[in-house]
N, C-alpha and C positions, 0 to 999 in steps of 0.2 A: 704126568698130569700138569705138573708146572710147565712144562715144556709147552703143550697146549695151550695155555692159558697164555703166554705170552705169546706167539703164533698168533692167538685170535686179537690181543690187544694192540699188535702190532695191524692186524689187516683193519679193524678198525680206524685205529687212527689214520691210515693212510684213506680208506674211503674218508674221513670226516676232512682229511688236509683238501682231497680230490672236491669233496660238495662245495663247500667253505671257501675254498679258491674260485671256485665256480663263480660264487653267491659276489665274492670279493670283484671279481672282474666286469661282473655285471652290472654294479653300479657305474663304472665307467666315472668315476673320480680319480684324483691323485690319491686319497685315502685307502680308498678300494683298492687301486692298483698295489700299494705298497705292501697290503695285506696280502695281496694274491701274490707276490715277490716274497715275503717271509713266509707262506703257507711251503712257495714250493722250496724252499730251499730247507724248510724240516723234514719235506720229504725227503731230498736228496738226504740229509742227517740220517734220519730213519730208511733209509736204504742201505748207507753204507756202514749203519749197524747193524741190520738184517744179513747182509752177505760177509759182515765180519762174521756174524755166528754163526752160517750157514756151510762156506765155503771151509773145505779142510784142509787146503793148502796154507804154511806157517805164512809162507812169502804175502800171498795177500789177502790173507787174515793182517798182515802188518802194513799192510797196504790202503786196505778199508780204514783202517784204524787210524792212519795219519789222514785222510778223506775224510771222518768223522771230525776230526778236530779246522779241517779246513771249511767244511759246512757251516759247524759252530759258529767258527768266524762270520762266516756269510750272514746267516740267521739273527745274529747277534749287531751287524749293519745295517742289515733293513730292517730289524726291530727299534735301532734309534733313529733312522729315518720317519719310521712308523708315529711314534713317540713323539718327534718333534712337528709333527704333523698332527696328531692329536692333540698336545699340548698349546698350536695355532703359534709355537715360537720360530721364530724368521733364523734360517738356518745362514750359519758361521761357513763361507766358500771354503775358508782358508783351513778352517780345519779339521770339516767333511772329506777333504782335498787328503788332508796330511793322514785322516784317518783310511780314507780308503790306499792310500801309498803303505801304510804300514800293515791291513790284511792283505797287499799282494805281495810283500815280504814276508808276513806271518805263515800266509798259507804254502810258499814256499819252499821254507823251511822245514816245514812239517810234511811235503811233497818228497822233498830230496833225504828228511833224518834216518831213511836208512842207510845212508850210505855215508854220512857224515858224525850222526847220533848227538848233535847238538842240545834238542832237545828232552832226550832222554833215551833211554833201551823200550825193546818190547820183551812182553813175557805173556806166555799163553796163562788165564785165568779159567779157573772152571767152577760152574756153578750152577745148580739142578740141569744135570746132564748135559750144558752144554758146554761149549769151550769158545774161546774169543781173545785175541788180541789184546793187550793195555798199551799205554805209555807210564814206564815208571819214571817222573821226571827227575830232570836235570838243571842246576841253578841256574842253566839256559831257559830255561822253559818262564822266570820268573820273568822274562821282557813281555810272553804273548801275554804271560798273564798281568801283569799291569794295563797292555792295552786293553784287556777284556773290559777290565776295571774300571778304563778311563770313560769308556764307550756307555759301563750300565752308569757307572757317576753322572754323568751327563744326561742321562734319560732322568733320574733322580732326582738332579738340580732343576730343570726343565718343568716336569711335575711338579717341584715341590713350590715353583715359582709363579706356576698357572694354580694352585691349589690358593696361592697366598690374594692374588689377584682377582680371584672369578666370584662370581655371586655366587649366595652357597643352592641357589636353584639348581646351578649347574656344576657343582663342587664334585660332587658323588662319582663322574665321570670320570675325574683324575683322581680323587682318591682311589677308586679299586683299579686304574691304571697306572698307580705308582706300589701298590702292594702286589700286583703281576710281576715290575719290575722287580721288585726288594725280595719277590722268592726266587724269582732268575739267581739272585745275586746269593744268595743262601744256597742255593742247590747247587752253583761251581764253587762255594768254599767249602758245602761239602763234600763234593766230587773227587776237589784236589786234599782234601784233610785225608783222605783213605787211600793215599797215593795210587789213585787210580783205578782201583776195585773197584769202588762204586761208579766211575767213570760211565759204564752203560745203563745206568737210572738216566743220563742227562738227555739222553735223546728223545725218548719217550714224556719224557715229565716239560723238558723246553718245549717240546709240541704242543703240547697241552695247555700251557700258558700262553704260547703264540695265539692257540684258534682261540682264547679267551678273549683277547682282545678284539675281533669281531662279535661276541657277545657281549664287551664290554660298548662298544660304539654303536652297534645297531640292535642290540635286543634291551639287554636291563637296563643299562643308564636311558637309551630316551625312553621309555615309559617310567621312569623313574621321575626325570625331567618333565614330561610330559605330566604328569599325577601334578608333581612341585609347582608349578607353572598355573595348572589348572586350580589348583586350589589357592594360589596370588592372584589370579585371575575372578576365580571368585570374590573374594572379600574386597576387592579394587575397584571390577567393573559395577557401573552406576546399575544396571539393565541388570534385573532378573532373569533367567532361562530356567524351563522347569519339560523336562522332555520325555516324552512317555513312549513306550514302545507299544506293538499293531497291539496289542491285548489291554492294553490302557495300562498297564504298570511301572512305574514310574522309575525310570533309569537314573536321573540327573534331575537335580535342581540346588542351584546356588543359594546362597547366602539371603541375597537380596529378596529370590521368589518365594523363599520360606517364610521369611520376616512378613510377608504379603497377608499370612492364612495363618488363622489363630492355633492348626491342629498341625503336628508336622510328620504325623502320621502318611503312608504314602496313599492308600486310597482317601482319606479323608480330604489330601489335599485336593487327587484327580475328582473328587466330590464337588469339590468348592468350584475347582474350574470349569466343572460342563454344568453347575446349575447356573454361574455367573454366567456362562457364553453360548448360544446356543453356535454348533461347531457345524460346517456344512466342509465336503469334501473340494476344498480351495482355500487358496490362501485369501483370509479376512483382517481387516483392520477395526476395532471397536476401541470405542473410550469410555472408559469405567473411572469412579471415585471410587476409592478402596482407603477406607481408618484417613477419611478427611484428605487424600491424596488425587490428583487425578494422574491416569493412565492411558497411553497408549500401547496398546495390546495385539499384536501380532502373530497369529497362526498361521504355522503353514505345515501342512502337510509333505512327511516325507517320502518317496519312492524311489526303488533300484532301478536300477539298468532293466530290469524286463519291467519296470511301470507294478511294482507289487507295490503296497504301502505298508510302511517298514516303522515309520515313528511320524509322531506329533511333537512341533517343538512352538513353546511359548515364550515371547521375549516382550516383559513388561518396560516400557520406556516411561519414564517419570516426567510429564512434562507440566508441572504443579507451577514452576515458573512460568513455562512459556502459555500455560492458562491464565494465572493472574497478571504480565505485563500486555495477554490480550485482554481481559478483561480492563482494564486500568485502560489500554488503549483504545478500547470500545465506550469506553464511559467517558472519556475526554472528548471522543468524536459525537456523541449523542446524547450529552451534557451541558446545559448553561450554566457557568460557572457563576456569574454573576448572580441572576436569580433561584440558584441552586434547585435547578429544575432542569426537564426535559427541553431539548434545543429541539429543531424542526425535525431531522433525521431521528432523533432519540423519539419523541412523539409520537411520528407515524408509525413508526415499527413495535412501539408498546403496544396501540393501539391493534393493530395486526392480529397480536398476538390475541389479546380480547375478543376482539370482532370474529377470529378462528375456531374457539368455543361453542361447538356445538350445541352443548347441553345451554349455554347461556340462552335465554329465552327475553333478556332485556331488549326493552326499544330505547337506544341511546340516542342523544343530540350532540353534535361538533357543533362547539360555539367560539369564533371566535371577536373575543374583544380588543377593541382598540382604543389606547389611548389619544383623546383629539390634540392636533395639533401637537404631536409630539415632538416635531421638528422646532416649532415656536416655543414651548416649552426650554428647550436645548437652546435655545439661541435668548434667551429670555434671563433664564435664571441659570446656565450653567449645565455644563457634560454631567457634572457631580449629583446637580440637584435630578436630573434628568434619571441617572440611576438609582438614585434613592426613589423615584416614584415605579420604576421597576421592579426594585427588590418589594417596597411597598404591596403592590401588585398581587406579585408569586406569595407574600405572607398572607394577602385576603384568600388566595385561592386554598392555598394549605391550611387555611382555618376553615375550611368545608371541609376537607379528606374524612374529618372522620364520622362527618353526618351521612355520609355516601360514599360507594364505590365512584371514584375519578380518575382520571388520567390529563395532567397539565403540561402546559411547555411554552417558553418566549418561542412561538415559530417564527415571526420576522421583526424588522424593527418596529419596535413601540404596539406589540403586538402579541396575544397571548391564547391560544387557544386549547380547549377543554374538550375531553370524551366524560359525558354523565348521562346518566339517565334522562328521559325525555322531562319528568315531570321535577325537575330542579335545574331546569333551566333560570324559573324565576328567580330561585333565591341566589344563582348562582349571581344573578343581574343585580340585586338586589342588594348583595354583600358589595359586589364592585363598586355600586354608586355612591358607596358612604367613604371612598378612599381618599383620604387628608394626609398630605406630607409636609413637614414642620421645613421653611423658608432660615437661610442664613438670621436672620432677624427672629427665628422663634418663634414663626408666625404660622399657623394653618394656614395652607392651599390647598384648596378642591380641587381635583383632578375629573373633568368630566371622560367618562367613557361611552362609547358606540360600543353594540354589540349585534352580530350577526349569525346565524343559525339556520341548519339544516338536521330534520329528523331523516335518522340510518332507517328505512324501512325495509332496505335491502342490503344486508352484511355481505352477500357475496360481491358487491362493488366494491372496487379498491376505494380504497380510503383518501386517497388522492382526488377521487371522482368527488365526494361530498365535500373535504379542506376546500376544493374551488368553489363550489355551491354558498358555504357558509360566508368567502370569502366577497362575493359579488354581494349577500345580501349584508354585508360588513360596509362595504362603501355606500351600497344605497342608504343605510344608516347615515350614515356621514353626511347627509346631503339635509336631510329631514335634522332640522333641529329640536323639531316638537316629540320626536319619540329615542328611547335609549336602545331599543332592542324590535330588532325586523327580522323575521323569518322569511328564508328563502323562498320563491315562489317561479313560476314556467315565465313567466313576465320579465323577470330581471335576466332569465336564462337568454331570451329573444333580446332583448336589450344588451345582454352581453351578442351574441352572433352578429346582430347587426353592426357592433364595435369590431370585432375580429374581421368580419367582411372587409368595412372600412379600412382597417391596417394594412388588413393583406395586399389591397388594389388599388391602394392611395398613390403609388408611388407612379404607376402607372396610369393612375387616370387623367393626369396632366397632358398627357402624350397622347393620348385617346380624346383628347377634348371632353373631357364627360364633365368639364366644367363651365357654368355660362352665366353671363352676369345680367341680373335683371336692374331696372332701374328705378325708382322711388322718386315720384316729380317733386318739386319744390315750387311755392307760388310765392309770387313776387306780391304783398300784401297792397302797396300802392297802386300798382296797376292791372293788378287784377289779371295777370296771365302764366304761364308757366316760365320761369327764367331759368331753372334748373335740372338736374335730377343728381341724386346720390348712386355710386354702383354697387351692387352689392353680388354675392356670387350663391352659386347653387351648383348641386352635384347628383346631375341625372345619372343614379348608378343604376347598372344592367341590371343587378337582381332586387335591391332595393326599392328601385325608383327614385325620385326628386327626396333627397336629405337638403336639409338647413343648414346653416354655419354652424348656430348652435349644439349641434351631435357632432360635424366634424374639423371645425377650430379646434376647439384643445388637442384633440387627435395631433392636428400636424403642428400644434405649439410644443406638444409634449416630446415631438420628433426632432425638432428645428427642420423639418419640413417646410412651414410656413410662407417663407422665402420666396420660396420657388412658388408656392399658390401663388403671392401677393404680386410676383413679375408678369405674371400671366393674368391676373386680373387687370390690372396696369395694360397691357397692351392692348386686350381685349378691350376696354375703354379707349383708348386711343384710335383702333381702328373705328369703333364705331362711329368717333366724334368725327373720322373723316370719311364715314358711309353716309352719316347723316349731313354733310356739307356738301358731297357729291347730290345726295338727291334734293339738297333745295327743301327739303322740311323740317328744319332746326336747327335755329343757331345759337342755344345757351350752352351755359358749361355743363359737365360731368365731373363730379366730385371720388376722388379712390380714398382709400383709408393707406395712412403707412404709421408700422408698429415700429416699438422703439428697439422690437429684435432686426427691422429692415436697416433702421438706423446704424446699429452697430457688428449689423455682417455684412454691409457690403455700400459701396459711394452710389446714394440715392440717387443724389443730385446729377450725377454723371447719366445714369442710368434713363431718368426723364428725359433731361436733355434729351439725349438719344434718340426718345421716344419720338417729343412733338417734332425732331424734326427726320426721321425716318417716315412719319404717316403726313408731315408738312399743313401742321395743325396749329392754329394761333392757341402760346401758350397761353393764355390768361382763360380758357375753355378747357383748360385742366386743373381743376381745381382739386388742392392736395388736403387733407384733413389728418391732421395730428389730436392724439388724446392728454390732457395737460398730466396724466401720469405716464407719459413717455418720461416728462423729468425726472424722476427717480433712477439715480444711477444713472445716468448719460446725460446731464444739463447740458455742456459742454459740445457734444458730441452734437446735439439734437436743435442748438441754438443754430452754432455755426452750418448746416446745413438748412435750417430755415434762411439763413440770412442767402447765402448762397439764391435758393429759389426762387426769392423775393428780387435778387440782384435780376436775376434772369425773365423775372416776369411773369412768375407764378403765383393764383392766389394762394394765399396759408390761412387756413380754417384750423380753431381752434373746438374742438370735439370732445360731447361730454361735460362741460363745462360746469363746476358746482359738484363736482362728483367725490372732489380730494376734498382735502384739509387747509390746503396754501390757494384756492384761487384765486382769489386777488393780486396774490405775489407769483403767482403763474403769468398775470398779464404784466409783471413787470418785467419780466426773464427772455420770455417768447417773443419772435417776433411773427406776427398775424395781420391780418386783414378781415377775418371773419370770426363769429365767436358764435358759438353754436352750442342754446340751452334746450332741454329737455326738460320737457312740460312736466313732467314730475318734479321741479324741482321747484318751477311756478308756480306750481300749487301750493309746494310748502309754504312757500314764503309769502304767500294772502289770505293765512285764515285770520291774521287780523289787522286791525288799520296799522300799527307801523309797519307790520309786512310790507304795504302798498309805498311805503317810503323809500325801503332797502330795495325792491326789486325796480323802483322808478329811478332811484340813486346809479344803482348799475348798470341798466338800462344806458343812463345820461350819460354815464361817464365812457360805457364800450364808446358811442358815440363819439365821445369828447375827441376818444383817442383817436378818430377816422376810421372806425371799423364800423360793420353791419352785424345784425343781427339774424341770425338762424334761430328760428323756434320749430324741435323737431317733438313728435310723439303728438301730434294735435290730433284729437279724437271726439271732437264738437264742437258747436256752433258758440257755445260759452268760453273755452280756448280759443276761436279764431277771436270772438272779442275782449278777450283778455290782452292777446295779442295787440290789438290795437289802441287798447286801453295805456299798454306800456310803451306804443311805438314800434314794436316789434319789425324790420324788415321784408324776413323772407318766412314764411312755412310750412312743416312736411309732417305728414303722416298719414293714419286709415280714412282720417275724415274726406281726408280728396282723392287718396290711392293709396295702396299697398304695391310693395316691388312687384313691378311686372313685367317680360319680357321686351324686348325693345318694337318691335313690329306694332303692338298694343299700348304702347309708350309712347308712338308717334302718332295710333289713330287720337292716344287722349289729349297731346297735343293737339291736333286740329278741331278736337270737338270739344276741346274746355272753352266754357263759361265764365 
């Protein structure tokens, strides 16, 4: 029965060396391989222990027997190869070298001891029924066995040096890899302790340690590592996972996913996660607050290789920072810091959000208010005081919040606009108009505001569509000084179009001729005929029709446009003055206007020139008119090009005159030939007798200085004899004509009276 039983233990171990090397080889590593190198060389062990006890010749019964001890050796080489390859320590050439030299003397030896007996005698042992071979040694024997020694020493050292080294994640690996070794080392002390009896335990029981060590590298230790790992893992990684398999039952959940869900129960948790998420069969991204945190949250479903769905895995990301530095970043971008309120962007998107409210059934107004002159302001009293009537401001509005639902914000500069209900518009006006900010001196200043408004009758318009509405009837405010607050109306919306038209086509209507100058006569009051006329321009637009200066001056002032108008009225005058010398029907002068922006973009003086003698026109029939607040900013500039002109032979009219603050000291600066007053200024100055002093004084003295007089804006029979009341010269206005084209310019010359 023993005999069987060892028969079968032997046929096993040889199929498990046969799997096992298999398994070994097919990793196709240097690890794998060395393993499939000691698998086969325990079997060659266990073979020629098998045919020691089999075979009943003495000869090689004694024969196997020194063959067992040469295997050993083998077995016991690539087990420290094995070893120093598991252990990851960088193998010694010199003496790997010296060991493998002394198993092919060892095995040698133990080849040839029958015939020599070096190592010891044989003697047949017997034991449950079988019979076998020993070596009973010889104080020869004590050199293999030192090498043995030296060989398991070295695996020992090796382990016990990676054991001292590694994290203890991965400790577990060389500890039961140096207790494999340390029972090697026990089973040959005591194999040799029983001089050799028990000698045929070794074969079978070193096999058995050898295949350990493929259980120890690819079975226990890494899921041992693997567990160790996973659970560092857990308590480490930031990101909860919580994984359920196809029946919702919960396989895995870390540290982090638990700490999530008050219950740690495993359905209570899969409870908590599909009432929070509704789960569709794909992979979803949702953001959840969970205990004051926010989350990003990740499902995905998992499937095999044939497409079954196998698990659900949840990977909570913490992203509570990168919410509040967006937040923080969102609130800097649509935030005024200053009046610690909404900025334009921060505004409209409140506002959005409101107006998006269905169930809100409010009729709101966007108002926006302005403070006048806020640029004057700033340059008046200071950038400082300037923000102190801002912050000011943002405090009147925030002392409404809590009378009413609002939404406030500086949307541009010096400017502040409001979402309120329709019917607190007034008071909103009403609070504004009482805003007083305390002056370096301690002193109250009233701040006056304009205010502008548009009722939302329709919230699906963007919000942007009404901010422009409010903001048109914001300027028409500005214009009206008699009222604080204008509601938007179709009227200022066509006043704005007819402005947009103009922008758009300005550029180009120069080039198209869409410009043409009419002319405005002038009467010579002594002799009673037409001596002059003024030019002035007009802009037949295609869709508009005939526009004034008035609508688009400022347009191309606002541009620096201007320029280029004022070269093209200039010529346009000049050729005329020599259409009308060609045809022999008039020969007074034509008067152009030049701004003190002509003055300071570009060499006037060059420019005329140019003119009279391109169209070969007697200069003194170009007469130039200056406005005595061209001095402002450019005396200099504007002197020395008059003087110029005047060198050259041009009259200089002085235009506007009475308008500033310095006129008197205007005629000492400029040099001029004409001086040209405006009947509203005559008037002022005769509602009582010294009036009639001061306006006869100045009168006397343009005179004195050898200038003439222009009196323009004459609009009655009592100004033309005002006019000659004071001497007056030359003059123009509705009373004898309004600007008219030139063809009707000339019939009024021939047919004036």
């Amino acid at each position: 029965m023993g005999y069987i039983f060892s028969i079968s233990v032997l046929i096993l171990l040889f199929c498990l060396i046969i799997v096992i090397s298999f398994l070994s080889f097919k990793k196709k590593t240097h690890l794998g391989n060395l393993q499939g190198d000691a698998l086969i060389a325990c079997f060659l062990l266990l073979g020629s222990y098998a045919l020691n006890v089999q075979i009943d010749k003495i000869e090689a019964k004694e024969i196997f027997c020194s063959l067992q001890f040469v295997f050993a050796d083998m077995m016991l080489f690539i087990t420290l190869l094995l070893v120093y390859e598991i252990a990851e320590r960088k193998r010694n050439i010199i003496a790997i070298s010296i060991l493998g030299v002394g198993q092919i003397i060892d095995a040698t030896i133990f080849l040839t001891n029958r015939s020599h007996h070096l190592w010891g005698n044989y003697s047949i042992s017997t034991g449950r029924n079988i019979k076998y071979a020993v070596l009973v040694p010889k104080t020869g024997l004590l050199v293999s066995i030192i090498y043995v020694f030296i060989m398991l020493s070295l695996m020992v050292f090796a382990l016990l040096v990676k054991i001292r080294k590694s994290s203890k994640l991965y400790r577990t690996r060389y500890v039961e890899s140096l207790i494999i070794v340390l029972l090697m080392v026990a089973l040959l002390i005591y194999s040799f302790t029983q001089s050799g009896k028990k000698y045929g335990l070794f074969a079978p029981i070193a096999t058995v340690l050898v295949l350990s060590f493929y259980y120890v590298s690819y079975c226990a230790s890494p899921l041992s590592v693997l567990k160790q790992i996973s659970s560092f893992v857990d308590s480490n990684i930031l990101d909860g996972i919580i994984i359920f398999d196809h029946h919702g039952k919960l396989l895995r959940a870390n540290n982090n996913a638990v700490s999530l869900f008050e219950s740690k129960a495993e359905m209570a948790l899969k409870d908590e996660l599909l009432k929070k998420f509704q789960l569709e069969d794909k992979e979803t991204v949702v953001w959840k607050e969970i205990k004051q945190n926010h989350y990003e949250i990740h499902y995905k479903p998992i499937y095999d290789d044939k497409n079954i769905f196998v698990a659900s895995v949840f990977t909570f990301h913490d992203i509570t920072e990168n919410v509040s530095r967006i937040e923080k970043e969102h609130k800097m971008a649509t935030f005024d810091q200053l009046s610690n309120s909404f900025n334009r962007s921060g505004f409209l998107e409140a506002c959005r959000k409101v107006l998006e409210d269905t169930e809100n059934d409010t009729t709101y107004a966007l108002l926006i208010s302005g403070i006048v002159n806020f640029k004057g302001i700033n340059s008046l009293y200071g950038s400082n005081f300037g923000d102190k009537v801002l912050i000011g401001m943002a405090e009147s509005l925030h002392s409404l919040h809590h009378k009413f639902e609002m939404i406030y914000g500086r949307t541009a500069e010096g400017k502040f606009t409001s979402l309120i209900p329709f019917e607190y518009v007034d008071t909103v006006v009403e609070e504004l108009s009482k805003l007083t900010v305390e002056g370096e001196d301690h002193s109250k200043i009233h701040i006056d505001i304009c205010n502008g408004f548009v009722v939302m009758n329709d919230k699906k318009r963007p919000i942007g569509y009404y901010y422009e509405r409010a903001l048109l009837a914001l300027d028409k405010c500005k214009k009206k000084v008699d009222t604080p607050v204008l509601e938007y109306t179709k009227e200022m919306a066509e006043e704005q179009r007819r402005y947009q038209l103009m922008r758009e086509e300005m550029r180009a209507a120069i080039d198209k001729k869409e410009f043409f100058i009419v002319l405005q006569p002038q009467i010579d009051m002594k002799e009673n005929r037409v001596c002059g006329a003024e030019a002035l321009v007009r802009w037949n637009h295609p869709i508009l029709g005939l526009v004034f200066p008035g609508d688009f001056i400022p347009l191309f002032e606002d541009n620096g446009y201007i320029t280029k108008l004022d070269r093209y009225v200039w010529e346009e005058t000049a050729s005329t003055i020599r259409e009308f010398m060609d045809r022999g029907v008039y020969d007074g002068h034509i008067s152009i206007n030049v701004s003190r922006v002509d003055i300071m973009s570009f060499d006037v003086c060059d420019f005329l020139i140019n003119l009279v003698e391109k169209y070969k026109i007697p200069v003194e029939k170009l007469h130039v008119e200056v406005t005595e607040s061209a001095l402002v900013n450019g005396k200099d500039s504007l002197v020395s090009t008059l003087e110029k002109l005047r060198e050259y032979g041009f009259i200089v009219e002085i235009d506007d005159f009475g308008s500033g603050y310095s006129s008197l000291n205007s005629l000492m600066h400029i040099p001029f030939d004409v001086v040209k007053l405006d009947m509203v200024f005559m008037r002022e100055l005769t509602k009582a007798e010294k009036d009639e002093i001061i306006i006869g004084s100045i009168a006397k003295m343009i005179h004195d200085l050898h200038a003439s007089i222009v009196v323009e804006g004459v609009e009655n029979q009592d100004n033309v004899d005002m006019i000659h009341r004071f001497k007056g010269d030359v003059s123009q206005g509705y009373f004898y004509s309004k600007p008219i084209p030139k063809e009707i310019f000339l019939e009024y010359v021939s047919n004036f009276k």
